[in-house]
KEMIFI-552509 format. One line per 4 residues: number of its first residue (from 1); their letters; for each residue x, y, z of C-alpha. Coordinates in steps of 0.1 Angstrom, whole numbers, plus 5000, padded with zeros to 4 digits. Example, Ala and Ser with C-alpha at 12.3 -4.5 7.8 and 13.67 -1.06 7.14 Angstrom:
1> AS> 5123:4955:5078; 5137:4989:5071
# end
This chain:
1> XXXX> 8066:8012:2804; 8057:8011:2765; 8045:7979:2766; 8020:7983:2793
5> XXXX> 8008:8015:2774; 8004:7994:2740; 7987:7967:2762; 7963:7989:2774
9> XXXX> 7959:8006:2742; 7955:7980:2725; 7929:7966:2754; 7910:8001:2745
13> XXXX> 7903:7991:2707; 7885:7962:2719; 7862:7974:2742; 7857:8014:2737
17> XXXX> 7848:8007:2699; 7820:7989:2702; 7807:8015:2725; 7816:8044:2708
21> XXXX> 7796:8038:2679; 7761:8045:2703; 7777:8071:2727; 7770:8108:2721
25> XXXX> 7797:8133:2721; 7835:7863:3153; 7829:7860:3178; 7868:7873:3185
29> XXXX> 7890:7853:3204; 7924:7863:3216; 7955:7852:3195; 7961:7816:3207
33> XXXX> 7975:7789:3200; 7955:7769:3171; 7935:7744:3186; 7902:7727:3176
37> XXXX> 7874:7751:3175; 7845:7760:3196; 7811:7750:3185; 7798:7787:3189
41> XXXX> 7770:7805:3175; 7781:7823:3139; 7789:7858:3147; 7785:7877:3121
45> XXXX> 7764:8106:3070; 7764:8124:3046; 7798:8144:3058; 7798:8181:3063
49> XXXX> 7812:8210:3040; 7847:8207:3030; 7871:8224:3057; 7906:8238:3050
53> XXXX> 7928:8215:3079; 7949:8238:3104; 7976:8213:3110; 8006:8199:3087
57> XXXX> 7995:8170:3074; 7962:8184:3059; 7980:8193:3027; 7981:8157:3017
61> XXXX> 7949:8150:3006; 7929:8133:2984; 7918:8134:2952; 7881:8133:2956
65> XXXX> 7861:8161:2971; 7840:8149:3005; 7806:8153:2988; 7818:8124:2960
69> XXXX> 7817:8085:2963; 7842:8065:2944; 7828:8027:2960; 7797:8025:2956
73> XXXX> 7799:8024:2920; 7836:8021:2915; 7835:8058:2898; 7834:8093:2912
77> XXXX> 7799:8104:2917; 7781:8126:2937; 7770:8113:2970; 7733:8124:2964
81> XXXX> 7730:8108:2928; 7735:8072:2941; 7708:8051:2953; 7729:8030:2980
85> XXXX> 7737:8041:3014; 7772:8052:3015; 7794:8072:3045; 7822:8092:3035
89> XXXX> 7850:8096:3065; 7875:8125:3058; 7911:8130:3065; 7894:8159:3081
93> XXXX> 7869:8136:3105; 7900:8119:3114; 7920:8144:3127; 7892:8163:3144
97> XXXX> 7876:8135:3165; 7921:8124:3166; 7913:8083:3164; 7944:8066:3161
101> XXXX> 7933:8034:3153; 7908:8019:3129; 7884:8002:3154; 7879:8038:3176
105> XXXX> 7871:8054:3142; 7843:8029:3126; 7832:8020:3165; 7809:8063:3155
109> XXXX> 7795:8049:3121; 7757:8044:3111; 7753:8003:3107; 7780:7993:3125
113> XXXX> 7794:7975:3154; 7831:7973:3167; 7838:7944:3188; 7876:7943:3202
117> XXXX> 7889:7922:3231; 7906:7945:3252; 7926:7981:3244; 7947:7990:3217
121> XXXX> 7961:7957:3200; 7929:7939:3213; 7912:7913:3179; 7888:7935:3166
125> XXXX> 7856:7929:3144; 7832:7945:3123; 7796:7938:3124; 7778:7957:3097
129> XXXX> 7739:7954:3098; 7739:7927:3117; 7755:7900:3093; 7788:7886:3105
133> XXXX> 7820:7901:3109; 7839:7876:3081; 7809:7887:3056; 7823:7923:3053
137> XXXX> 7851:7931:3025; 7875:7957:3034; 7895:7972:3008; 7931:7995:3008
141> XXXX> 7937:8012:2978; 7919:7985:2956; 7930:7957:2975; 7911:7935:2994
145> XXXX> 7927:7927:3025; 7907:7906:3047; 7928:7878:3064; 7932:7845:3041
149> XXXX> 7950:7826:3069; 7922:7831:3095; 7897:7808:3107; 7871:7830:3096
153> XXXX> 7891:7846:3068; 7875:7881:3087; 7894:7915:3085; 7908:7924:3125
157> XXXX> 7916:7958:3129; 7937:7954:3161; 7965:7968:3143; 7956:7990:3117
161> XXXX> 7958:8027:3118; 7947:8055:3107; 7980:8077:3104; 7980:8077:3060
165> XXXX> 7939:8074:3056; 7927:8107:3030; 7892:8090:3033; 7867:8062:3043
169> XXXX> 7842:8051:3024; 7816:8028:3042; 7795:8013:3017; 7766:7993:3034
173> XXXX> 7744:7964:3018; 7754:7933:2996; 7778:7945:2974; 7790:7909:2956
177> XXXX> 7778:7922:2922; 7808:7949:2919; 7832:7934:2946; 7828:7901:2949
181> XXXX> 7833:7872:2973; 7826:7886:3011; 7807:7917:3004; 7779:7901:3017
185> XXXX> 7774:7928:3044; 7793:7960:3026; 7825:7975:3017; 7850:7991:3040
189> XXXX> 7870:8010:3015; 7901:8030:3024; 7923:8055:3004; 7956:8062:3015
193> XXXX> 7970:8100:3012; 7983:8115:2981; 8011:8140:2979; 8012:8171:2962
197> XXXX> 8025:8207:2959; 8063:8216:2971; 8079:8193:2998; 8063:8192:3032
201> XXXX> 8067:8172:3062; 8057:8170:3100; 8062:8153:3131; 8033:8142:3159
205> XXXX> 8042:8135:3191; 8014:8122:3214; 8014:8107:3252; 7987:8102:3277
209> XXXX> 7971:8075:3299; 7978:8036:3301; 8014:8043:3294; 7999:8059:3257
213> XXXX> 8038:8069:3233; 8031:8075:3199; 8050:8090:3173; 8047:8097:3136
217> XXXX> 8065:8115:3109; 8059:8119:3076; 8068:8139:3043; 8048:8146:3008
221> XXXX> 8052:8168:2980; 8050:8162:2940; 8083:8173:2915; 8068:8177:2880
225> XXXX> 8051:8147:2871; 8061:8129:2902; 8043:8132:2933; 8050:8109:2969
229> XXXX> 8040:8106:2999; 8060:8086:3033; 8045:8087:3065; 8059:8064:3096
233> XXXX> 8043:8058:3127; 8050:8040:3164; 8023:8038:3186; 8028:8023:3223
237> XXXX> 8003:8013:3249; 8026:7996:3281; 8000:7990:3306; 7963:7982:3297
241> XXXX> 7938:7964:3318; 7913:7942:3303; 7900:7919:3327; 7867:7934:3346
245> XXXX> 7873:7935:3383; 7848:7910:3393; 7869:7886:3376; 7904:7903:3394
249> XXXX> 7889:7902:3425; 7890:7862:3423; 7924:7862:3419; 7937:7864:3453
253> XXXX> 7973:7844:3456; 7992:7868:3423; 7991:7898:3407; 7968:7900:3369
257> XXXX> 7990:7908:3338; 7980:7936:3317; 7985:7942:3280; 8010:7959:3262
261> XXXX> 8009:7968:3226; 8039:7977:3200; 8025:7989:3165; 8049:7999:3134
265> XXXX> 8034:8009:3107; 8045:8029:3074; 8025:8042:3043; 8040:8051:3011
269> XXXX> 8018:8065:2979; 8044:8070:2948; 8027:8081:2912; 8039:8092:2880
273> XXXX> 8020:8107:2851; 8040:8092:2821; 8017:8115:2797; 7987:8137:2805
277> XXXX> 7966:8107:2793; 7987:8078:2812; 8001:8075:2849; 8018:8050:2872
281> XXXX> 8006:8044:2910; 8020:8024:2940; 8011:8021:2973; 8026:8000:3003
285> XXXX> 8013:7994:3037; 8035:7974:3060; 8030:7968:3098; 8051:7949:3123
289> XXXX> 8034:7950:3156; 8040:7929:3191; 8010:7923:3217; 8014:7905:3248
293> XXXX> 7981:7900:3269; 7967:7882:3300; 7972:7847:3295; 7947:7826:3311
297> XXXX> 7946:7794:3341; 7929:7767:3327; 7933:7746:3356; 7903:7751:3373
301> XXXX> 7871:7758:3351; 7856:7789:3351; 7891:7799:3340; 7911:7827:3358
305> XXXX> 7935:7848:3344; 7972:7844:3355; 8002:7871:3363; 8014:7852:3327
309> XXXX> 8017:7871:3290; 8008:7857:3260; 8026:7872:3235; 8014:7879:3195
313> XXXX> 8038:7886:3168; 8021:7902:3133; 8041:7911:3103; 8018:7923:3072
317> XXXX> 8024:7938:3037; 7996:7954:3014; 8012:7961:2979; 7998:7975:2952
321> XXXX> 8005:7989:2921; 7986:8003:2888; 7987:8017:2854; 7957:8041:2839
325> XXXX> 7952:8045:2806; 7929:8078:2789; 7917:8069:2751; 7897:8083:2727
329> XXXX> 7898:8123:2743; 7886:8108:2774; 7859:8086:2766; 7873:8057:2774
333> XXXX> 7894:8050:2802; 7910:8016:2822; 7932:8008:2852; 7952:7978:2853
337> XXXX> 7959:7964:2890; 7982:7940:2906; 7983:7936:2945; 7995:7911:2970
341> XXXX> 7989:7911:3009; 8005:7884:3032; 8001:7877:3072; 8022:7858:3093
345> XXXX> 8014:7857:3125; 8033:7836:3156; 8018:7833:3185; 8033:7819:3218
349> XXXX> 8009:7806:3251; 8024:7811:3284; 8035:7775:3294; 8035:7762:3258
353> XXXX> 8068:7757:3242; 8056:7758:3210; 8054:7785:3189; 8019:7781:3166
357> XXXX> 8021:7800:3131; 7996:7810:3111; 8006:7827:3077; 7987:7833:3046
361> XXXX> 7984:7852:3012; 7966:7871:2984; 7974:7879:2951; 7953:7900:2925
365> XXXX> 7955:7912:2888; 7927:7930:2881; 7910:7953:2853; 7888:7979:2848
369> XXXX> 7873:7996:2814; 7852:8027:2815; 7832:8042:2788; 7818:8074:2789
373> XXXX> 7783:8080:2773; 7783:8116:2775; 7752:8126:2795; 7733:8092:2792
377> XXXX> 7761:8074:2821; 7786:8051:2821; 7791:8015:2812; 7820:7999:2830
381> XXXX> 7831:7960:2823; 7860:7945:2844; 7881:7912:2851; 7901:7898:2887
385> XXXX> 7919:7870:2889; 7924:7857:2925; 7949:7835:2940; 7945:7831:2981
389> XXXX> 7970:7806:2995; 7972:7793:3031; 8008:7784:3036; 8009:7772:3076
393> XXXX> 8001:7755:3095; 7990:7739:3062; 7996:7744:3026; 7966:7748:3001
397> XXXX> 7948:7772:2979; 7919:7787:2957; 7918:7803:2924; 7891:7831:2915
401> XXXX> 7883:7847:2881; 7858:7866:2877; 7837:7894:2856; 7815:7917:2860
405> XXXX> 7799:7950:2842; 7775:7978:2852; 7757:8002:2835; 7750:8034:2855
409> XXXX> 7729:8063:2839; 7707:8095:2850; 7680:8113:2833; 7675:8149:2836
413> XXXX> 7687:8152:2870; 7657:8135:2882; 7662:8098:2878; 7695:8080:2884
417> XXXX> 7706:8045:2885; 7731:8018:2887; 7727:7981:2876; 7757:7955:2877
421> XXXX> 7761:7917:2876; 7788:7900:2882; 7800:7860:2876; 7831:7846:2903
425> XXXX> 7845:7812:2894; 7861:7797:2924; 7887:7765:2921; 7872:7748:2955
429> XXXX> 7832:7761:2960; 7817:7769:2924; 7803:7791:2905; 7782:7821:2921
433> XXXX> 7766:7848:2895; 7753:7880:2920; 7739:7914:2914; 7728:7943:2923
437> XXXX> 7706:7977:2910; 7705:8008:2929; 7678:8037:2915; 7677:8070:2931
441> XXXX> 7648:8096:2925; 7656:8136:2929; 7620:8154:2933; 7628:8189:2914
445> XXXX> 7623:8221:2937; 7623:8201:2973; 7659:8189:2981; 7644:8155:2987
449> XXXX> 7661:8122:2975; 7644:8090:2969; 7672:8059:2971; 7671:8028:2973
453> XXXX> 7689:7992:2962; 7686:7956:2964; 7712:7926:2954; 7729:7893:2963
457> XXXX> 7761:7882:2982; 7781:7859:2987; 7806:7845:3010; 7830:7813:3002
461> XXXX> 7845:7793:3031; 7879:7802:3046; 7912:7782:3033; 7910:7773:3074
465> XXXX> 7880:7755:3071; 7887:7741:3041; 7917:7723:3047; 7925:7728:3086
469> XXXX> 7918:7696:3109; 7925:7689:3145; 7926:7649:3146; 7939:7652:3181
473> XXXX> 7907:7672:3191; 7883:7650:3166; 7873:7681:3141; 7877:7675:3106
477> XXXX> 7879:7707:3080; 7855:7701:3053; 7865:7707:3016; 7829:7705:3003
481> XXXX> 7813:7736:3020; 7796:7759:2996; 7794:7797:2997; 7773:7813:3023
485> XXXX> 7744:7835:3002; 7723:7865:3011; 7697:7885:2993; 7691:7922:3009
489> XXXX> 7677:7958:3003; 7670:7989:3016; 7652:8017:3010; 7650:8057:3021
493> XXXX> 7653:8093:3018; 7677:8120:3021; 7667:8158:3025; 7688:8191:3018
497> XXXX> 7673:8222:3032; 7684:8258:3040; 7705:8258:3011; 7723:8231:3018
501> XXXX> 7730:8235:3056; 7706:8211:3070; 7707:8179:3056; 7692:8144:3066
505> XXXX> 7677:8110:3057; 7665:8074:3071; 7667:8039:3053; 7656:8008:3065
509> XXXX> 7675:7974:3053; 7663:7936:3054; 7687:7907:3047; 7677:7870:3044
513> XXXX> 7710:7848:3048; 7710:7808:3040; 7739:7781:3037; 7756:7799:3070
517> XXXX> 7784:7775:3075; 7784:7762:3111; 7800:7737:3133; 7779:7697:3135
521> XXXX> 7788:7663:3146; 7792:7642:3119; 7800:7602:3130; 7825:7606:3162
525> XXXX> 7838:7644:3144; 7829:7670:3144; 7830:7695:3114; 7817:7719:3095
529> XXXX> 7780:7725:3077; 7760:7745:3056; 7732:7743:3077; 7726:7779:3096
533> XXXX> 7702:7806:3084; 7696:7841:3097; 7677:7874:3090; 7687:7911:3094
537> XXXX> 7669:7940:3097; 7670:7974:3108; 7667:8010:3105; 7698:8038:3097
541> XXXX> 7690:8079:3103; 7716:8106:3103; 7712:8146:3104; 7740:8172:3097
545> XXXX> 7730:8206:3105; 7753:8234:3105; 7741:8258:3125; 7760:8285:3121
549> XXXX> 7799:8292:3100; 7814:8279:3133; 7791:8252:3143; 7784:8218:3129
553> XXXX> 7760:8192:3143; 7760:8158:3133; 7742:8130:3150; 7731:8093:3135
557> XXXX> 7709:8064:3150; 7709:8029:3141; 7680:8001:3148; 7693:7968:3140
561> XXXX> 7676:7929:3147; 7687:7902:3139; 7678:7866:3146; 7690:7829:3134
565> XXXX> 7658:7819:3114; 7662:7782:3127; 7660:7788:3166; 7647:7828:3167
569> XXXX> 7671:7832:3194; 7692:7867:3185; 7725:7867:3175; 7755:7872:3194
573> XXXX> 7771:7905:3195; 7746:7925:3178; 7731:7957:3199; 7697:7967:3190
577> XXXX> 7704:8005:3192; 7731:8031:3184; 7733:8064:3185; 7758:8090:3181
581> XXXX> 7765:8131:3188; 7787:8152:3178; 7797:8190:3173; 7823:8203:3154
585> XXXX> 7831:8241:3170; 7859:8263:3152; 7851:8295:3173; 7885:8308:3153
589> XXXX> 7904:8301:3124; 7932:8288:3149; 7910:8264:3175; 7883:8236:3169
593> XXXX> 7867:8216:3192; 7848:8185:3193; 7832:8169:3219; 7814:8134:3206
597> XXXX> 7792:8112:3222; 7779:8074:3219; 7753:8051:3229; 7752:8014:3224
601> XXXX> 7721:7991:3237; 7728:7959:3255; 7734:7925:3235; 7732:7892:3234
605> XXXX> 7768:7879:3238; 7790:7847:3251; 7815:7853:3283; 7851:7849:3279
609> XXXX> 7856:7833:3311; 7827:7802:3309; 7811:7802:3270; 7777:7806:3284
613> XXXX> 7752:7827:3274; 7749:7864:3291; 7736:7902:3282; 7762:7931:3275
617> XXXX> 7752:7955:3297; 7741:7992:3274; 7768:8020:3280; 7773:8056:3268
621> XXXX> 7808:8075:3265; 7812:8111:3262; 7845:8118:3245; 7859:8152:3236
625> XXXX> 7889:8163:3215; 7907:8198:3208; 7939:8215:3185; 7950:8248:3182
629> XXXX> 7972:8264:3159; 7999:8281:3185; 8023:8288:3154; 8027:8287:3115
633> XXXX> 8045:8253:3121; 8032:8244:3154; 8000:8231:3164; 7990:8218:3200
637> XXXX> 7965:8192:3203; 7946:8168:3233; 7919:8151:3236; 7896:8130:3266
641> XXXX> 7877:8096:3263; 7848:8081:3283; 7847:8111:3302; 7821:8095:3324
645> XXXX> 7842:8067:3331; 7816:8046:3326; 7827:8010:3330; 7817:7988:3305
649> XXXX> 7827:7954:3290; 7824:7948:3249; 7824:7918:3245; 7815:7905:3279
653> XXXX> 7849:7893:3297; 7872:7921:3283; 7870:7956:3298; 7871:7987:3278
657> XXXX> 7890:8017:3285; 7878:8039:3314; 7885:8077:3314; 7918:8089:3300
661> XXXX> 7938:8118:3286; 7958:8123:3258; 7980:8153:3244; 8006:8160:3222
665> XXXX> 8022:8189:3195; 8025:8184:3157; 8055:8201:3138; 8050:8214:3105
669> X> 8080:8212:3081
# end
């Protein structure tokens, strides 16, 4: 523990110096078997006032306020003195609206679109402004944590919850120039809880439709300098139907299987403040989770599902662990990282008596330095090192190191701004310098906010398609692809009126994408190219109005199109409109209510069952979600989805879930 402080001191001297001297005081598929690929097109809020949380595990929060951003410039600032468009999703949003599971909670975010083949447990991707769902970086704690072993190398949020989350950030627009490789579209940036106060603990116990049995527990608390939190969960769904009745209704000689879904997961946040100026962190997400879904008759063509399970096994472990270091009163301050993620996936086809394995890994040491210029900004500098390593069914890897530095400033609380650059240097695909600068313009005396940003991304090819082949099905990986690119803006306004209560805004975004890496026929192989190009564009609105001390309404809207520049023809998977509703009622200090609402246009899509071309047919589900405090220690809770039952398929071959209840109690400890 001395050493790393005298490291990081020592780190200090070097760089605060200097500055003291000026400063004044895809399209998803089910888990298979690997097999060649498909030649398929490439798939690419401002939050309320702070609320005091009624049930036990509010008291674990964390450490920044609502209003603040920590992503978009990898500091705490406010959210209206940034020029990019950032959301903030509370510990409080998530246990109002009661989402259990990533995918349900993002599917209600501006710029978004959640794609997930089937129910709970179902692959599940994020689309964010149209670009493709492998060209958006998702972060835990500082870690990124997409999928190395992949295909796609794309983050699926089949089995991650949202038992442990204090807050998501949603940071939208090419964000390479601070985070590097696969920011192309944004940052999805997660914070797990942090423990605090005397020791406290609870227990949630939910049940409801499709065989729904989940349980968590957890405890937090901090003893002097040492603060924890644990949290456990099991979530179980025994009987889900995914396959549209049309489909069923072919089926006449057996039964269809359903799906079944097993999820594991367990958080733990430990830190220790060594010193007032120097502190210790670790965090550790681990899931074990077992899905076992309709396996599908290839013996005649369109295929038909069978009474057969396939089965999917996922183990994954996200560690990290840091040391920050305060120097010079404050002025200067730097985190240290190291992280390490690993998959291993086995999955087994009904029929097949081989068991396909897919298992990869990440490693990252990172560093940050931040220097404090009093009331002129901040200028932060920073180093990663990168090792991603695909271990079956092949062995290979890439090496990464990279810098990058920002300076952000404000003038008079007018005029604020962010400018970074940043240079990766990858073993396998080159070098790639990206950027980005993000101004934001107060007008004094009218609550209105000028933003606005504009940068570059980048996206290298997955270890898969580096160094995967299937001889046997003539496709060749290609070792010489390059780094998908992207330059992209956007531009808007935010208003704050009535002292705050009423507060809205609008952007609109345009991205130009080249060196798309897609599947071509090269001699009697095929393989893959750098030949694809798209364009993005589309609008974001949101309004947050609370009405009265009891009433909060909160709606967004969200105009996307986008289009492969070669062919014009739209891209797969992409609706044209979104909207959302919501309103947050605490008619006592003891009962909230929430009843939500969402809209999604059709699409353009592919169907599961025969690869051809189709429309997603537009749907709307009204959802609706209540607690109340019964006890000191005892809180009741339920909630009711797609109240309409509105029967809808996203993507087109894999039903959604129709109308169903949930309910359960949470002990406080």
């Amino acid at each position: 523990m001395p050493r790393i402080s005298c490291l990081l001191f020592a780190t200090s001297m070097l760089v605060a110096v200097p500055a003291l001297a000026s400063a004044p005081a895809q399209a998803p598929v089910p888990p298979q078997k690997p097999r060649a690929p498909t030649v398929l097109p490439p798939k690419a809020s401002v939050p309320a006032p702070a609320r005091t949380s009624t049930t036990a595990p509010a008291a674990v929060t964390s450490s920044f306020p609502e209003t603040v951003t920590v992503t978009a410039n990898r500091i705490p600032q406010d959210l209206s003195k940034v020029g990019s468009q950032v959301t903030v999703v509370t510990q409080r949003d998530i246990e109002l609206l009661q989402r259990r599971d990533l995918a349900d909670l993002l599917a209600r975010e501006p710029g978004l679109n959640m794609v997930r083949t089937g129910g709970p447990g179902g692959t599940g991707s994020i689309f964010m402004r149209g670009v493709n769902s492998n060209e958006v970086k998702v972060r835990l704690d500082g870690m990124d944590i997409n999928d190395p072993s992949t295909p796609a190398g794309a983050f699926d949020t089949a089995q991650f919850l949202t038992d442990g989350l204090a807050r998501v950030e949603i940071l939208r627009g090419p964000q390479s120039g601070l985070y590097g490789a696969d920011a192309m579209g944004g940052v999805i940036d997660m914070t797990t809880k942090q423990g605090q106060g005397p020791l406290h603990g609870f227990v949630r116990l939910e049940g409801g439709s499709y065989s729904t049995k989940n349980q968590t527990a957890g405890f937090s608390g901090s003893l002097h300098r040492f603060h924890y939190m644990v949290e456990v969960s099991h979530n179980h769904v025994g009987d889900y139907q995914a396959v549209p009745k049309a489909i069923r209704a072919q089926v006449h000689d057996h039964d269809v299987a359903s799906n079944r879904n097993d999820n594991r997961t367990a958080n733990v946040r430990l830190g220790y403040d060594v010193t007032d100026n120097f502190d210790l962190g670790f965090t550790a997400h681990l899931t074990q989770a077992d899905y076992e879904y309709v396996a599908d008759d290839y013996s005649s063509y369109p295929a038909l599902p069978s009474a057969q399970q396939n089965e999917s096994d996922l183990k994954q472990a996200i560690l990290r662990g840091t040391a920050h270091l305060k120097s010079f009163k404050g002025v200067f301050e730097q985190t240290l990282g190291v992280g390490y993620v690993t998959y291993r996936r086995h999955d087994i086809t009904a029929g097949d008596p081989e068991i396909a394995s897919n298992r990869g890994d990440r490693l990252k040491v990172d560093w940050q330095g931040l220097t404090h210029l009093g009331h002129n900004g901040s200028f932060l500098v920073g180093y990663d090192y990168i090792r991603e390593r695909i271990l079956t069914p092949v062995s290979a890897q890439t090496t990464t190191h990279a810098a990058w530095g920002q300076l952000e400033g404000h003038w008079h609380d007018i005029l604020f701004g962010s400018a970074n650059i940043r240079y990766d240097n990858n073993s396998r695909y080159g070098n790639y310098v990206t950027w980005r600068v993000a101004p934001a313009v107060k007008i004094p005396g009218t609550g209105l906010t000028l933003k606005a940003s504009g940068g570059s991304g980048f996206h290298g090819p997955s270890l898969n398609q580096l160094f995967v082949s299937y001889p046997a099905y003539y496709f060749l990986a290609n070792p010489n692809l390059r780094a998908e690119r992207l330059l992209g803006f956007d531009a808007g306004f935010e208003e704050r009126l009535l002292d705050g209560k009423l507060t809205f805004g609008a952007d609109y975004y345009g991205n130009h994408v080249r060196n798309l890496i897609n599947t071509a026929l090269s001699g009697y192989n095929y393989t893959y190219v750098n030949v694809a190009r798209a364009q993005t564009h589309g609008v974001e609105a949101f309004v947050d109005y609370r009405i009265i001390k009891s009433v909060d309404l909160r709606g967004t809207y969200t105009w996307t199109d986008a289009s492969d520049r070669s062919t014009g023809a739209a891209l797969v998977r992409r609706p044209r409109h979104k909207a959302t509703a919501s309103v947050i009622w605490t008619p006592t200090k003891r009962l909230s209510i929430t009843p939500s609402l969402l809209y999604v246009s059709g699409w353009h899509d592919l169907d599961r069952y025969t690869s051809m071309s189709t429309i997603g047919h537009d749907y709307v589900t009204v959802n609706i979600a209540a607690e109340y405090k019964l006890a000191k220690f005892l809180t009741l809770f339920a909630r009711g989805d797609n109240l309409g039952n509105r029967y809808y398929e996203n993507p087109v071959g894999y039903l959604q879930p129709g109308r169903s209840f949930y309910g359960g109690v949470t002990f406080g400890l």
